[in-house]
BAFI-3210 file (N, C-alpha, C; in Angstrom, 3 decimals, decimal comma, padded with zeros to 6 digits):
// residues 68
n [1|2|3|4|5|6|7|8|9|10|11|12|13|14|15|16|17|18|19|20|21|22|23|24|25|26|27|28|29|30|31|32|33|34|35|36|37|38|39|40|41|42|43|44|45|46|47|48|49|50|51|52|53|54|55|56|57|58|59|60|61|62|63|64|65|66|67|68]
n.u [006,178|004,095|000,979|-000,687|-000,808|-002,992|-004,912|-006,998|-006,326|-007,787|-010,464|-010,482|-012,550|-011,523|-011,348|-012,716|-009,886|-008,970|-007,501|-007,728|-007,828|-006,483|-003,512|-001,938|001,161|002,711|002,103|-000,936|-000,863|-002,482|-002,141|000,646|001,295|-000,379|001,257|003,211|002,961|002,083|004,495|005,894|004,396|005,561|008,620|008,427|007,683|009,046|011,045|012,043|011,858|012,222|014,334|014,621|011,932|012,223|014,337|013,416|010,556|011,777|013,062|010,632|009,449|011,026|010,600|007,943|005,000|003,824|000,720|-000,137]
n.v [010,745|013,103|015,354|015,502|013,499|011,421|013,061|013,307|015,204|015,445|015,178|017,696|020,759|023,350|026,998|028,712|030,193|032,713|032,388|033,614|036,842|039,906|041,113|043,915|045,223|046,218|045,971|047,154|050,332|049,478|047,106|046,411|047,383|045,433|043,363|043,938|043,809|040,823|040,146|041,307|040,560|037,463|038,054|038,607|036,804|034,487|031,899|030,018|031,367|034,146|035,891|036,153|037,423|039,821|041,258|041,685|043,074|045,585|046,498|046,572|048,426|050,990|051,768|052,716|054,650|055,387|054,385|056,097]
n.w [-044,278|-045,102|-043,667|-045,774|-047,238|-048,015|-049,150|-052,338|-054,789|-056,977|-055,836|-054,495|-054,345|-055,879|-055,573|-058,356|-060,699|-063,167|-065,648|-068,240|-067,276|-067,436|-065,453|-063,390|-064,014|-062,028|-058,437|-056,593|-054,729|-052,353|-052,358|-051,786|-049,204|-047,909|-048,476|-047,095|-044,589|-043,927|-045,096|-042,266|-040,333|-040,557|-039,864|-037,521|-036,029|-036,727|-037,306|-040,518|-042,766|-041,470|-041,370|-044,025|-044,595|-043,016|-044,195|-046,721|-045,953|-045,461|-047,952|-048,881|-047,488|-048,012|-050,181|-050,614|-050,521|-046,969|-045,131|-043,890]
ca.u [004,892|003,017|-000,677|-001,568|-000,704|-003,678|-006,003|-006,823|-006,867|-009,113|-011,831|-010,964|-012,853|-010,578|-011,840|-011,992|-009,161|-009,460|-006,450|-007,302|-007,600|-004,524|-002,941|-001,245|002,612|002,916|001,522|-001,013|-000,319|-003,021|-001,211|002,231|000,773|-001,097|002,118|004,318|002,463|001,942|006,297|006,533|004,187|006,392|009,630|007,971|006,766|010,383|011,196|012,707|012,358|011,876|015,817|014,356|010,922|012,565|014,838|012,135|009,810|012,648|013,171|009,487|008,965|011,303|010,059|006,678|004,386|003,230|000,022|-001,068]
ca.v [011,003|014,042|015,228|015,846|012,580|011,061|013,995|013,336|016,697|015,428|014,898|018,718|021,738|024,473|028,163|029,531|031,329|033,249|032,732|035,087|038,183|040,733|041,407|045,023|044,816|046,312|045,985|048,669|050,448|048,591|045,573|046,666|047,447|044,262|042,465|044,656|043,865|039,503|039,708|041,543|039,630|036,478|038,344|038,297|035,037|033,967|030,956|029,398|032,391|035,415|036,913|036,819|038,169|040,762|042,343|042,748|044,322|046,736|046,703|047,371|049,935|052,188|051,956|052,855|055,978|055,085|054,262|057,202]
ca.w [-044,891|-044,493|-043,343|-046,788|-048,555|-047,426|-049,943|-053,466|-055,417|-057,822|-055,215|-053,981|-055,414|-055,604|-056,107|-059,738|-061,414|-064,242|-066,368|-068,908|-066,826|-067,020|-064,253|-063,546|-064,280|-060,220|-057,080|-056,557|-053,119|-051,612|-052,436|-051,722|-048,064|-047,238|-048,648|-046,433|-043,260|-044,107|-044,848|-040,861|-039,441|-040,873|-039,619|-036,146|-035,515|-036,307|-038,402|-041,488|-043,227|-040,718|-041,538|-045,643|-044,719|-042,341|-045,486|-048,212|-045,489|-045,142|-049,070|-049,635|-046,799|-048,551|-051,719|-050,739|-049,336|-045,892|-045,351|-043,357]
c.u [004,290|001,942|-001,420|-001,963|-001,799|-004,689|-005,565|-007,081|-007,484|-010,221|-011,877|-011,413|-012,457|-011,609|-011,493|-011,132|-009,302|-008,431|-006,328|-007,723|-006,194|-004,907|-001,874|000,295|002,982|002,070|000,461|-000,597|-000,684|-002,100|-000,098|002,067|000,682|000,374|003,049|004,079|002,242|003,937|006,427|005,976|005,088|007,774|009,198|008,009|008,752|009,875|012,027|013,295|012,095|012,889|014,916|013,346|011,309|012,739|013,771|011,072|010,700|012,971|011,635|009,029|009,913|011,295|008,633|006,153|004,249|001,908|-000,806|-000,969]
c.v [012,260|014,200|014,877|014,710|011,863|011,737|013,474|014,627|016,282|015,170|016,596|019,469|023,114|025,864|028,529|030,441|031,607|033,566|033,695|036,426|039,272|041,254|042,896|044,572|044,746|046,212|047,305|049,139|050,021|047,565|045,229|047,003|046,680|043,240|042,751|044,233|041,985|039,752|040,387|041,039|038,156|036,802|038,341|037,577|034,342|032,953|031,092|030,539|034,125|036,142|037,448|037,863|039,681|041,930|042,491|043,195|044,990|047,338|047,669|048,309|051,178|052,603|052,353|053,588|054,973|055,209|055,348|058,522]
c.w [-044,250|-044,121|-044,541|-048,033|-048,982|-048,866|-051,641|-053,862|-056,548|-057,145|-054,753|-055,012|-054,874|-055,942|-057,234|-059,981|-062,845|-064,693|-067,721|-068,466|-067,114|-065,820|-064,517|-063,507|-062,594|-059,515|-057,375|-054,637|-051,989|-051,337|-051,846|-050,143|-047,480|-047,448|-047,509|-044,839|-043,251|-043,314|-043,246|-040,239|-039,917|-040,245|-037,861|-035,748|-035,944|-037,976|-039,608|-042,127|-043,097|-041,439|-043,212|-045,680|-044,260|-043,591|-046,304|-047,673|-045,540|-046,890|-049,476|-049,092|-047,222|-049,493|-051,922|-050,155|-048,443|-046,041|-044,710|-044,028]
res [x|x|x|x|x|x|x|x|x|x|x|x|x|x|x|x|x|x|x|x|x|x|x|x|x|x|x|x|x|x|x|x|x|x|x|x|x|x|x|x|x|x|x|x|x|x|x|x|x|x|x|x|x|x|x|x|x|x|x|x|x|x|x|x|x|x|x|x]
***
């Protein structure tokens, strides 16, 4: 059993999403940044899936200006 079994999600109140928004097809470079820096801190810290996070920071840092 887990921590969570315990929670009804009909008693929680989630934050609104707004399913009919569009969404851009890509990342913008903001995005592609903040994502780039989550996946190496995850390749840091180790774990389950550090080796996966490792490669697609390395995928997306060469697909992308630098941020300076």
């Amino acid at each position: 059993m887990d921590d969570y079994a315990h929670l009804d999600l009909d008693e929680i109140d989630f934050a609104p999403v707004e399913y009919d928004e569009e969404r851009l097809p890509l990342l913008t470079l903001g995005e592609a940044h903040a994502l780039l820096r989550v996946l190496r801190t995850v390749a840091t810290e180790g774990g389950p899936v550090a080796g996966e996070a490792d490669g697609l920071s390395k995928e997306i840092a060469a697909r992308i200006p630098s941020e300076n």
